[in-house]
MIMARTOR-999136 format. One record per residue (C-alpha): residue in three letters; x, y, z. Coordinates in steps of 0.25 Angstrom, whole numbers, plus 5000, padded with zeros to 4 digits. Layout:
<rs>
AlaXYZ;...
</rs>
This chain:
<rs>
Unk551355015571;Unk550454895571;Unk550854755577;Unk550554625578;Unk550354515569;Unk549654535553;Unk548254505550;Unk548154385542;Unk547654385529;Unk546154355530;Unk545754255519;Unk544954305507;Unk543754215508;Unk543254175524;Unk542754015524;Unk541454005531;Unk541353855530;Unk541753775543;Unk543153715544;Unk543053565539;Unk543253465551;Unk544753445545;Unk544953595549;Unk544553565560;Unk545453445565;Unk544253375568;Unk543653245564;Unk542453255560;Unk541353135562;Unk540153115554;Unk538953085562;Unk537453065558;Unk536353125565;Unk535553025572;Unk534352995568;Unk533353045580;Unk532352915575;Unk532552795583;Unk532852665572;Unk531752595578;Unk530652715576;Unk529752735564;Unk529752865560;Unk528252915559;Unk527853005548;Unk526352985548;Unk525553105554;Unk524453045563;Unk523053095562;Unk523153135576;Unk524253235570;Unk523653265557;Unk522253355556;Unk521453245554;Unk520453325545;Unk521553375536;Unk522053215533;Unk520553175532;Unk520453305523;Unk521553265513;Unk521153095513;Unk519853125507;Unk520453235497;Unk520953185480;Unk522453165477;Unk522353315468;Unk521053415463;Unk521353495452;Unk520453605443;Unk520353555430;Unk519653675419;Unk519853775408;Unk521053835416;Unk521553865401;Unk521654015405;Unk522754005413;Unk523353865412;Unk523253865398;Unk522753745389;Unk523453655399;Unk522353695411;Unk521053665400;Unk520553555409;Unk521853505415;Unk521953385427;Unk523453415430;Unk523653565430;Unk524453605442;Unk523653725442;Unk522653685445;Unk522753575457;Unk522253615468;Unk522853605483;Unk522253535495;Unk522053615508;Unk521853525519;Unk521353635529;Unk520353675519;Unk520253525513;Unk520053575499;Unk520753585486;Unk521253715480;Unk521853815470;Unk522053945468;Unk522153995453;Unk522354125445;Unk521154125434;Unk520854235424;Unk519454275421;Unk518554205415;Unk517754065417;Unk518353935420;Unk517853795422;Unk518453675429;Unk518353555436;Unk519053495448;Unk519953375445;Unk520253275456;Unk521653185457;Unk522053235443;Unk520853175433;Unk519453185429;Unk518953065435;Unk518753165447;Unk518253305444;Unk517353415449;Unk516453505444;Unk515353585448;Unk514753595462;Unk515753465465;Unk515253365455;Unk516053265449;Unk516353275434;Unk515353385436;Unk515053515427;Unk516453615427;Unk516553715438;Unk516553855434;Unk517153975438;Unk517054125431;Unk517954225434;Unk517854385430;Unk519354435433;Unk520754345434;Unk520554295449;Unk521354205457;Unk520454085460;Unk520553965472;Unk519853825469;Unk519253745482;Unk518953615479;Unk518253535492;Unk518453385487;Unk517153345498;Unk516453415491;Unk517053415477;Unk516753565474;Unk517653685472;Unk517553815475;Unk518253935470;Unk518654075475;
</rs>
């Protein structure tokens, strides 16, 4: 013979959220989070060059807004990478550390010729051995190969591997 009182009925769903503060009974205030910057302080976002690594910022001051390869790409980008300036592509990235410009791409055989395009035009470009508006670089590949561009903006030559 069991006693004592019933179970109650457990609802079918169990609510997980908190109870509101009218649940609750209490009055509930909304109060901002200070700010921590005292009104009359400027807040400083410059990084000073005792902060930064002064050869990465002298690096970069000296370095072109973008360098791109501009050539007969048209294996792989089709017609749109025959001697293109704007080809996503084929930008290149600047590595502070190694203060250089550079670009890895997938290439299938055979022989290329290019040119390196500074800030988007030919009024700045590269050919061989780093001479401006100079005779196309040339590269000559015997199997598909994946290939990275270093271009050294001192010295205005590329390199590749």
């Amino acid at each position: 013979m069991l006693t004592g009182d019933p179970v109650p009925e457990q609802p079918a769903s169990v609510e997980h959220a908190p109870p509101s503060p009218e649940q609750l009974g209490e009055e509930v205030q909304f109060t901002p989070a200070e700010d921590p910057t005292p009104p009359d302080t400027a807040v400083d976002l410059e990084v000073s060059s005792a902060e930064a690594d002064s050869s990465t910022v002298e690096a970069w001051h000296d370095q072109p807004q973008s360098v791109a390869l501009s050539g007969d790409f048209d294996p792989i980008l089709g017609e749109a990478g025959h001697w293109s300036t704007d080809l996503r592509e084929l930008q290149l990235s600047y590595d502070a550390a190694a203060n250089s410009w550079h670009q890895t791409l997938q290439l299938p055989a055979g022989t290329y010729q290019y040119k390196v395009l500074v800030n988007g035009s030919w009024d700045e470009n590269y050919g061989r051995f780093g001479v401006r508006d100079g005779a196309n670089h040339e590269l000559h590949l015997l199997s598909d190969s994946a290939v990275t561009f270093r271009f050294d903006y001192a010295s205005k030559d590329i390199a590749t591997s």
